[in-house]
C-alpha positions as CSV (number, residue, x, y, z in Angstrom):
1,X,78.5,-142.7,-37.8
2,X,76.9,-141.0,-41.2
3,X,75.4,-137.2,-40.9
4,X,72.0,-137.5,-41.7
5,X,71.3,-134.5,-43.5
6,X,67.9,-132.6,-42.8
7,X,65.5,-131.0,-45.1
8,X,64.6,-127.2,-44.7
9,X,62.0,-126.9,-42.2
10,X,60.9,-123.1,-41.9
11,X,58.6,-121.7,-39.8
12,X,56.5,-119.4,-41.6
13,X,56.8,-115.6,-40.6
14,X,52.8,-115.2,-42.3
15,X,51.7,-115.5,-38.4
16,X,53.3,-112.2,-37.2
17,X,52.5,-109.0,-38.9
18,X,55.4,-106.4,-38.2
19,X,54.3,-102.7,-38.2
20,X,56.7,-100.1,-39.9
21,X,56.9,-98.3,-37.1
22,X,55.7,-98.0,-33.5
23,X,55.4,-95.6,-30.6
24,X,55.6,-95.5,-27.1
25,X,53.0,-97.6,-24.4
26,X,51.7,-94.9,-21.8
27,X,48.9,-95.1,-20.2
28,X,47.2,-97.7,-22.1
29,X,47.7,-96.1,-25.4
30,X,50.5,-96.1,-28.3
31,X,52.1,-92.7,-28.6
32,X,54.4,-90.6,-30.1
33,X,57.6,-90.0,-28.9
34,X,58.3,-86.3,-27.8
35,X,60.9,-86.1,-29.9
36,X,59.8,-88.3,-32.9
37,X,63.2,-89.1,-32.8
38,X,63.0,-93.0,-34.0
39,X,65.6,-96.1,-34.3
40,X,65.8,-99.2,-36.7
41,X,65.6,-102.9,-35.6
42,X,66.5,-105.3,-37.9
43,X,66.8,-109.1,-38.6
44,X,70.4,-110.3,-37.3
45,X,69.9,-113.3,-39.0
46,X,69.9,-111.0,-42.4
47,X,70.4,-107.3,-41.3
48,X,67.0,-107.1,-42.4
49,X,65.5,-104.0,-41.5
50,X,62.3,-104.8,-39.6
51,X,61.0,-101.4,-37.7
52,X,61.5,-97.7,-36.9
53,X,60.2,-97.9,-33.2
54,X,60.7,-94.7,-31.2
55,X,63.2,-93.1,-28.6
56,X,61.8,-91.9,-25.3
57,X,63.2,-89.0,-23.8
58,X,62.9,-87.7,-20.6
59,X,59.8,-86.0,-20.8
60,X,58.5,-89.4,-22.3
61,X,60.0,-91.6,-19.4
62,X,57.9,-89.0,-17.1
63,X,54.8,-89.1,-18.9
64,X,54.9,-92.9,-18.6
65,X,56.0,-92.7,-14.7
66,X,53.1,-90.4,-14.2
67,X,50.6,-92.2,-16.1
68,X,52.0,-95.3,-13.8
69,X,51.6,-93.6,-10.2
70,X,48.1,-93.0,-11.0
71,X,47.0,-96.5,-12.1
72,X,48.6,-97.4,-9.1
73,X,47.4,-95.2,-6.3
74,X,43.9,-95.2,-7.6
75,X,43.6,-98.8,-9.0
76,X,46.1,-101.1,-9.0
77,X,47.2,-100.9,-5.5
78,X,44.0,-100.4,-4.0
79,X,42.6,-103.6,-6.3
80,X,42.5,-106.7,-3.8
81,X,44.7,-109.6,-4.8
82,X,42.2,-111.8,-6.0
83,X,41.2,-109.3,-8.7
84,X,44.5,-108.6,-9.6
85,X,45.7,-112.5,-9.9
86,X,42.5,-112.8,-12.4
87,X,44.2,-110.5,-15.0
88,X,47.8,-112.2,-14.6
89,X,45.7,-115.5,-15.2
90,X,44.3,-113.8,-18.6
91,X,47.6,-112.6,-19.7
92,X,49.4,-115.9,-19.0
93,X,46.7,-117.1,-21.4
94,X,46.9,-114.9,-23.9
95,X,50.7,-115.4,-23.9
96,X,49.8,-119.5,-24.2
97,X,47.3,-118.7,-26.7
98,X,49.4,-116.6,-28.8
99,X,52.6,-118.5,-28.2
100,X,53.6,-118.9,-32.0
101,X,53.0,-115.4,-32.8
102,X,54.9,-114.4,-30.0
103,X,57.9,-117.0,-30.7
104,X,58.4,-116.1,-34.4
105,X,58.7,-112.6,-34.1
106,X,61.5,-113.2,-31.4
107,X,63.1,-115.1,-33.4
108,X,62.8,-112.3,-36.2
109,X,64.1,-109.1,-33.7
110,X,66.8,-111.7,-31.5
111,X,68.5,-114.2,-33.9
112,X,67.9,-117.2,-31.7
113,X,66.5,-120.6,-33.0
114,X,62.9,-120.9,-33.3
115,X,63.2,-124.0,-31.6
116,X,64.5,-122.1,-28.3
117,X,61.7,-119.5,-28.5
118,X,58.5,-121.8,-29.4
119,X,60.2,-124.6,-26.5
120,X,61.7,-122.0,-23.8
121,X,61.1,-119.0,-24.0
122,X,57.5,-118.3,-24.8
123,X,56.3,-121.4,-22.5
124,X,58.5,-120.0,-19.6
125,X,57.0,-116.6,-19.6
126,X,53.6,-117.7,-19.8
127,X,54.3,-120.1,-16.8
128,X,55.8,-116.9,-14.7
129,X,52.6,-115.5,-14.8
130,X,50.7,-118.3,-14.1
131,X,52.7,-118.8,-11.2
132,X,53.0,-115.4,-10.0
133,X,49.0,-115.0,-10.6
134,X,48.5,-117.5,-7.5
135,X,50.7,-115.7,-5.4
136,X,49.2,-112.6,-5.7
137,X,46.0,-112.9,-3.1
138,X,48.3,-114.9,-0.4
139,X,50.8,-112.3,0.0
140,X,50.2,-112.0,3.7
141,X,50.9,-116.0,3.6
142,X,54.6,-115.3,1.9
143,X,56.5,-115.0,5.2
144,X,56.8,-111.1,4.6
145,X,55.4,-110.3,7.7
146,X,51.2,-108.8,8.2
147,X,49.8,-107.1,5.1
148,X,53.0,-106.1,3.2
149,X,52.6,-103.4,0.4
150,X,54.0,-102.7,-2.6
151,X,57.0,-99.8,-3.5
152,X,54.8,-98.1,-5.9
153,X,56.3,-97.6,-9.0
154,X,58.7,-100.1,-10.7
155,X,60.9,-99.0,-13.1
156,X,62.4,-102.1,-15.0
157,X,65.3,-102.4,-17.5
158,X,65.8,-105.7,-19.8
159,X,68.3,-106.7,-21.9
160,X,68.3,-108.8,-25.4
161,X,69.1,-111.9,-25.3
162,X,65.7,-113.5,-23.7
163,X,63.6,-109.7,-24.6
164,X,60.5,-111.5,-24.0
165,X,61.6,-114.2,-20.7
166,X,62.7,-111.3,-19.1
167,X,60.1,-109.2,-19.1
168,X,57.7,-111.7,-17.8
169,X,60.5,-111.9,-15.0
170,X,60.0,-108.6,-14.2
171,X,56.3,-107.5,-14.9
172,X,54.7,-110.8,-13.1
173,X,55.6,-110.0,-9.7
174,X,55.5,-106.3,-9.7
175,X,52.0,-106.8,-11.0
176,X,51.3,-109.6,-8.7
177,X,52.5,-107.5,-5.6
178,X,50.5,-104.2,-6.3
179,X,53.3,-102.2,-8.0
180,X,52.9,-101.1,-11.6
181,X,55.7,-100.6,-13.8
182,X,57.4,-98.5,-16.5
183,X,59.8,-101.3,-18.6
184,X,62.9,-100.4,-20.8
185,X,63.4,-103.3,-23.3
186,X,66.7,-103.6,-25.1
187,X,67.4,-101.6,-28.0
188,X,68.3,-104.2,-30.2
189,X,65.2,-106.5,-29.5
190,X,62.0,-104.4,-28.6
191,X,59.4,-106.0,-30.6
192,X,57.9,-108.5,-28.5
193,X,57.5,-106.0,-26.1
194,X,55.4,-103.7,-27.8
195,X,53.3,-106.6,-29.2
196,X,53.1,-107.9,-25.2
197,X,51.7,-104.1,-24.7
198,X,48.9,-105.2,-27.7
199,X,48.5,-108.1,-25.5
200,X,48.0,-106.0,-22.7
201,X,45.0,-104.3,-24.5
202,X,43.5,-107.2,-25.3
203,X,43.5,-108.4,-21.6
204,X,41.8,-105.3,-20.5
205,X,44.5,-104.4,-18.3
206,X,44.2,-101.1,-17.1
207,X,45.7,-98.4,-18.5
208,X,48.8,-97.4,-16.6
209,X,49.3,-100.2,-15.3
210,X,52.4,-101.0,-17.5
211,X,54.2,-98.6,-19.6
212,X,56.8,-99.7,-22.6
213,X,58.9,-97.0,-23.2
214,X,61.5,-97.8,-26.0
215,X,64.8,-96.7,-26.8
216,X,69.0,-97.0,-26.2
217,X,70.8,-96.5,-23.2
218,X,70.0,-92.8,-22.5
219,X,66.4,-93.8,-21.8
220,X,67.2,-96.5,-19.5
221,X,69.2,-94.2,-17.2
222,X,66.2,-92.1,-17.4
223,X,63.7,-94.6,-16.3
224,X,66.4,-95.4,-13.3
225,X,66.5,-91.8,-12.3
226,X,63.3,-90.7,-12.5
227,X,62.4,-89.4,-8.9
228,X,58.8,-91.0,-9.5
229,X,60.5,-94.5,-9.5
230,X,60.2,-96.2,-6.5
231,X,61.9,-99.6,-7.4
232,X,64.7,-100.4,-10.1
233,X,64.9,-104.0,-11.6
234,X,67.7,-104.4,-13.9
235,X,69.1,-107.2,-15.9
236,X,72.4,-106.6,-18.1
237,X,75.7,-105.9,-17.7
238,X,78.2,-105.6,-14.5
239,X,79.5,-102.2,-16.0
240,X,75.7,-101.0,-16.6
241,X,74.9,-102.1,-13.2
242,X,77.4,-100.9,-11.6
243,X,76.7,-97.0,-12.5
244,X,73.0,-97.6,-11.6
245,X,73.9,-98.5,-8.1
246,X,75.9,-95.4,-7.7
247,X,72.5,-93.4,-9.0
248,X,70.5,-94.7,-6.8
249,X,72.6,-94.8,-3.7
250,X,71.6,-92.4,-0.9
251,X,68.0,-92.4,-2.9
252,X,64.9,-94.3,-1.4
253,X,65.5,-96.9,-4.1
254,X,65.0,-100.2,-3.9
255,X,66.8,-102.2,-6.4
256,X,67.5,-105.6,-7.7
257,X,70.4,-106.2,-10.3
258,X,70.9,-109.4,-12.1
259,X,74.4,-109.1,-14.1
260,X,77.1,-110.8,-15.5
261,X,78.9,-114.4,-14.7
262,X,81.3,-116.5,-16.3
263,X,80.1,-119.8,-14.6
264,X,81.9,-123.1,-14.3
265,X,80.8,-126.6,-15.2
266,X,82.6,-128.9,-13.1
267,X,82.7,-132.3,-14.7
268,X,84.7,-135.3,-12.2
269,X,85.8,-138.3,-13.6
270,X,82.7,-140.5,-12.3
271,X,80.7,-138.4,-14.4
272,X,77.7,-139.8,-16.7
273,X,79.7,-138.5,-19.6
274,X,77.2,-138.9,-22.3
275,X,74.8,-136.5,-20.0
276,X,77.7,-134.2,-19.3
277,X,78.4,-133.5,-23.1
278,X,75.0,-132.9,-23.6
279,X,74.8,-131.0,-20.8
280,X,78.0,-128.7,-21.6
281,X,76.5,-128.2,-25.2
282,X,73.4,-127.1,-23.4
283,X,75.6,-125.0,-20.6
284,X,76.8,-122.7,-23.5
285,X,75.9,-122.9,-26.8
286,X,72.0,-122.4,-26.1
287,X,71.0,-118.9,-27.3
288,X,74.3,-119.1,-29.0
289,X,76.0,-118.7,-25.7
290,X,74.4,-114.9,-25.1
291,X,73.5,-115.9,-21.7
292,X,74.8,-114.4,-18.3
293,X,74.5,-117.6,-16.6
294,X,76.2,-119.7,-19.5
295,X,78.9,-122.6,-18.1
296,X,81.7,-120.7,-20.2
297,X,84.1,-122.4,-18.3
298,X,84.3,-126.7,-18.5
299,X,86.7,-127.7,-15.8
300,X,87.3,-131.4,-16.1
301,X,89.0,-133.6,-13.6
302,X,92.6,-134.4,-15.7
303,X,92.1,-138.1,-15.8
304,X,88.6,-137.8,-18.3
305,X,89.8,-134.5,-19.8
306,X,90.8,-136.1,-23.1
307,X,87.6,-137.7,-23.6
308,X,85.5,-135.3,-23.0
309,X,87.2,-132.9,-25.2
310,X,87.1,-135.2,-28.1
311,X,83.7,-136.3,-27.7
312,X,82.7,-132.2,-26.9
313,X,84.0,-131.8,-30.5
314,X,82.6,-134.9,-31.8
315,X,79.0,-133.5,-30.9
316,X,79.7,-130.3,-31.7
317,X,80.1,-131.2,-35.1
318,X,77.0,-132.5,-35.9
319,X,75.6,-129.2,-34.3
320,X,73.4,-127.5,-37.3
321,X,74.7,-123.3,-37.8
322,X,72.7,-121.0,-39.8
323,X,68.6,-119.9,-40.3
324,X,67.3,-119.2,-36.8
325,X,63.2,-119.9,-38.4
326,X,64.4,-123.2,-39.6
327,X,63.0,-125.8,-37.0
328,X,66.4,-128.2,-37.3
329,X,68.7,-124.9,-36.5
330,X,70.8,-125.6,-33.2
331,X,72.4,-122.2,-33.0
332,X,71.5,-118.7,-34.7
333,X,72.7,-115.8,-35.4
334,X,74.8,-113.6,-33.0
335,X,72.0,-110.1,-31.5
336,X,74.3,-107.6,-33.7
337,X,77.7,-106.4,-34.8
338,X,78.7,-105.1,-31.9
339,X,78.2,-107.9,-30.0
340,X,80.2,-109.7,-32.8
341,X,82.7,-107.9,-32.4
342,X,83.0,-108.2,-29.1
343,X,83.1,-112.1,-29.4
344,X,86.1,-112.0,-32.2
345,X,88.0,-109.6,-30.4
346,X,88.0,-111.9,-27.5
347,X,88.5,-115.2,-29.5
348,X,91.8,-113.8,-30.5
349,X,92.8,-112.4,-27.5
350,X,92.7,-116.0,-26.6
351,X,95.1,-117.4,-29.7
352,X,97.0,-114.6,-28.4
353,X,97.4,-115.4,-25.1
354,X,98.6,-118.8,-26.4
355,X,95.3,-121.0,-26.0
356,X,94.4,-123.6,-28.4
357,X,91.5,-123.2,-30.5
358,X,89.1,-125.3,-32.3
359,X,86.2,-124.2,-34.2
360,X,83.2,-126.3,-35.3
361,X,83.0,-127.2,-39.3
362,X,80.4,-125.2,-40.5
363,X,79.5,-123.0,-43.1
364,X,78.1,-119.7,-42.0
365,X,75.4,-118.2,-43.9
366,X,76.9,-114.2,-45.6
367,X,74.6,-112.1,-44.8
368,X,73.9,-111.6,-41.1
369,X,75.6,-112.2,-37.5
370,X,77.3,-115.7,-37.5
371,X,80.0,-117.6,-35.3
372,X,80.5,-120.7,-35.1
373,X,80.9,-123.2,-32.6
374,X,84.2,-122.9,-30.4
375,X,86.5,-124.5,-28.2
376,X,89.4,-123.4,-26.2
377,X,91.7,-126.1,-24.7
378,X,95.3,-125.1,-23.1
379,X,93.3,-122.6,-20.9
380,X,94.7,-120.9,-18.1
381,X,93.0,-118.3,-15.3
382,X,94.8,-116.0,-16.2
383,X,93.6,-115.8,-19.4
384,X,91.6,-113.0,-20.6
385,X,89.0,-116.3,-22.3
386,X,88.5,-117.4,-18.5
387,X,88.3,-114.0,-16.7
388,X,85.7,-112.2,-18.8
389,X,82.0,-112.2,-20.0
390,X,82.4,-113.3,-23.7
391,X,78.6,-113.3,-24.6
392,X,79.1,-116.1,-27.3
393,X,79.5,-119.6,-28.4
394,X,83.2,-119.9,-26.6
395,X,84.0,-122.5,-24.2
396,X,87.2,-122.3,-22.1
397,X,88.2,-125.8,-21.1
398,X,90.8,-125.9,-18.1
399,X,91.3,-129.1,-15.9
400,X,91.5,-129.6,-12.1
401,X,92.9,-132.9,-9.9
402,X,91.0,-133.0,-6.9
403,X,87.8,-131.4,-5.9
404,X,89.4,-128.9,-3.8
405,X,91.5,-127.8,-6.9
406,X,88.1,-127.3,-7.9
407,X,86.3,-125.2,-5.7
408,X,88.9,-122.9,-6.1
409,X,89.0,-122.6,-9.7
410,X,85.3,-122.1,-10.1
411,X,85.5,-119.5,-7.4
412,X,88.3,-117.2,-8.6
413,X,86.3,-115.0,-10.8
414,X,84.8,-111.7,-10.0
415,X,81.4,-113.5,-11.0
416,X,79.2,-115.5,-9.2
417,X,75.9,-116.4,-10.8
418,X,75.8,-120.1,-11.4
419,X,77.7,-123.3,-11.6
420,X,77.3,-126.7,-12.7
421,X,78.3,-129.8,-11.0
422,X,78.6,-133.7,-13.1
423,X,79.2,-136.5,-11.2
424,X,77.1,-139.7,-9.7
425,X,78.0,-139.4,-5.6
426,X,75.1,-137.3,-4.2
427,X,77.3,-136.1,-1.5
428,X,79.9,-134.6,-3.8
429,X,77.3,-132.5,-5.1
430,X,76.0,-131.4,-2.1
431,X,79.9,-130.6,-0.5
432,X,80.7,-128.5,-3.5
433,X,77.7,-127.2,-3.8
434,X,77.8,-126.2,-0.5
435,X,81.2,-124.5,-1.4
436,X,80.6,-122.8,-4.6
437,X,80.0,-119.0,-5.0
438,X,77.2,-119.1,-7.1
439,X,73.7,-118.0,-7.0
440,X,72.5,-121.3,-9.1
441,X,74.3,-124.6,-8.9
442,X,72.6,-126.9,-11.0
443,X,73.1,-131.0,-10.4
444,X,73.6,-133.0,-13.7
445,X,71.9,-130.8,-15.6
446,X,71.9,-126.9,-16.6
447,X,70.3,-124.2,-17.5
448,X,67.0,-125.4,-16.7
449,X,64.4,-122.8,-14.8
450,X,61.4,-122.9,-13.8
451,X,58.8,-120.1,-12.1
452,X,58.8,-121.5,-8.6
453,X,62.9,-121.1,-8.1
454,X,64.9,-118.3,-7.2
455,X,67.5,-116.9,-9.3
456,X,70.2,-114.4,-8.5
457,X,74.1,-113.7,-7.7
458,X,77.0,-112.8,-5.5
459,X,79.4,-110.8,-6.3
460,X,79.8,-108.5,-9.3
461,X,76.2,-110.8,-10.4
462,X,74.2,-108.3,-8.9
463,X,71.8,-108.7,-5.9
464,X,68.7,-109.7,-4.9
465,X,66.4,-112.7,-6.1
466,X,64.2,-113.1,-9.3
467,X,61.8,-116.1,-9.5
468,X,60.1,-118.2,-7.0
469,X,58.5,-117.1,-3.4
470,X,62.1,-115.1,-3.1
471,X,61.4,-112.6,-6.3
472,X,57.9,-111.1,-4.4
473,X,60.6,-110.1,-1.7
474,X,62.1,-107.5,-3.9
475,X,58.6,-105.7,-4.8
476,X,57.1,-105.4,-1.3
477,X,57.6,-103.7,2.0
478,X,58.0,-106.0,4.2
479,X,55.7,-106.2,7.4
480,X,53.7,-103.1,6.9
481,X,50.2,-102.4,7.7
482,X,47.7,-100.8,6.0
């Protein structure tokens, strides 16, 4: 079958206007850093520089916890829920008004195909607010026991590759609950959360209620120390959150951690193959495979293993690399260097190790972050391809006879985050569902969420639940009275 060829389609970067520089969000206001210590943020796609946005200290972090304990105490917690849902309805709006503002200029700070962030992204967050805007006056109807009440003070930490999903993850329910918070956005990516702060504004929040506090790791471990914080939310990696759970231990900190995975994609031989390879594509190489719950690992039962490979590559071929603002783009640009890095380092651990690899025909644009497409076949558990986090556009294919064979594959990591499961017999999916280790097992499908379900891990995946009826658990005290 012929390559059609597509025309350039850009999406024009007129509708966001990128300030120089920006300060911090306390109480309702942007400020200067302490410090006025500042750091770039640039373009992946181009290494572009795009902003100076400045570094919170410690001093800052407390300002912004103070500023956060007040709004609370004296009018966010005390607000009833019915006045609080009306201003997660506005901002949901905004969000859905704003959408294509809000979507280019994630595109501009991430890398990832304007496609993903005008289709995914930016409708996903809108609809966590939405959702999380009903819950938020039937709280005592949640199965939480009479009257519970927030922590208090939620100090949040979000990483880079969804800068924008993840803070509506995170702000929705503490808001909806009665806590207010104090958010770290990545370092890499913090744009869209300072212009979600000028969205903030514009939805009369008030001030204090949230608090964007920018910067790199130093002010993220300040935000989870702070004695003012009552509850940490973290989402990033297993190393990261495994030194915030030692800070916090013995602490009255509450905590939910959402980390790492290295999930499996299970594909038997009754599969509906032409859904699987789709849904394999979709498993990894959306948001160029920078995603904690990506189905890195393709374990095909041995008697379809052939085919799918070859029609894997097949469709991976016709898979469209390079500008992330161009609407045809199927995979951008990599979040940075060091992430990069980290990606080729492991690719040839892999040829190392003695795996074969195959990498998708494509030219890669020179300036910027770029990998392409690839595919490791001759994949055993031992190697380092299948036991750790790559971050990237790398599949490890390894095979399996029977569905116990299976099970135990998919299990022996130290992950345990999600899983995917292809095959017609309803009853197989709901036996090895029932057997998998994984927070998320999605049915002939993956990767799809939605507001209204729970998502979380096992494991070194963290704890506790974001999304759905379970992520208000995690920002109240259960059964209290007033």
């Amino acid at each position: 079958m012929p390559r059609f060829e597509y025309a350039p389609a850009p999406e024009s970067r007129a509708v966001v206007d990128i300030a120089s520089s920006y300060g911090l969000f306390i109480d309702g206001e942007f400020v200067e850093s302490a410090s006025g210590g500042s750091l770039k943020t640039i373009n992946p796609a181009t290494e572009e520089s795009l902003a100076d946005v400045a570094v919170a200290d410690e001093s800052d972090v407390d300002r912004a916890v103070r500023a956060a304990r007040r709004a609370q105490e004296k009018v966010w917690g005390p607000m009833p829920g019915a006045e609080r849902a009306k201003y997660l309805f506005r901002i949901a709006r905004l969000l859905a008004e704003r959408s294509r503002e809000f979507a280019v200029l994630e595109v501009l700070d991430n890398g990832k195909p304007i496609r993903e962030a005008r289709d995914v992204d930016v409708p996903t967050a809108a609809a966590h607010f939405f959702y999380y805007a009903g819950w938020a006056d039937k709280l005592d109807h949640a199965g939480f026991g009479p009257s519970p009440r927030p922590h208090g003070v939620a100090g949040q930490v979000i990483p880079w590759n969804f800068p924008l999903l993840m803070l509506a993850w995170k702000i929705a329910p503490a808001l909806a609950t009665g806590n207010t918070v104090v958010l770290k956005p990545a370092e890499t990516t913090p744009l869209t959360a300072l212009l979600f702060a000028d969205l903030l504004r514009q939805a009369e929040l008030p001030p204090g209620v949230v608090n964007i506090v920018t910067g790199a790791g130093a002010t993220g471990a300040a935000v989870v120390a702070h004695p003012g914080v009552d509850k940490v939310a973290f989402t990033g990696s297993t190393a990261v959150g495994k030194r915030i759970a030692k800070e916090i231990a013995g602490t009255r900190k509450h905590a939910t951690l959402e980390l790492g995975g290295k999930a499996a994609n299970l594909v038997f031989d009754d599969a509906p193959i032409d859904q699987a390879i789709e849904g394999i594509v979709n498993g990894i190489f959306f948001n160029q495979g920078q995603v904690c719950c990506a189905g890195s690992r393709l374990l095909v039962q041995e008697s379809v293993a052939e085919e799918v490979v070859d029609r894997l590559k097949a469709r991976l071929g016709t898979l469209r690399v390079g500008d992330p603002m161009d609407k045809n783009t199927d995979v951008g640009a990599i979040n940075s260097a060091a992430q990069l890095a980290r990606i080729t380092d492991l690719t040839k651990a892999g040829e190392e190790e003695g795996a074969v690899r195959w990498t998708a025909d494509c030219a890669l644009p020179e300036q910027g972050f770029w990998f392409a497409p690839t595919v490791f076949t001759d994949v055993s558990a031992a190697h380092r391809i299948a036991r750790e986090e790559i971050f990237g556009p790398v599949l490890s294919v390894l095979t399996f006879r029977t569905p116990a064979e299976a099970v135990a594959k998919a299990n022996n990591t130290p992950y345990g985050l999600s899983a995917g499961i292809w095959t017609e017999k309803g009853s197989r999916i709901l036996a090895m569902a029932d057997k998998l280790r994984a927070g998320v097992v999605w049915a002939n499908t993956f990767n799809r969420f939605d507001p209204t379900s729970p998502f979380g891990g096992y494991k070194e995946s963290g704890y506790g639940r974001e999304g759905g009826r379970h992520g208000l658990a995690s920002y109240l005290i259960e059964g209290s009275t007033r």
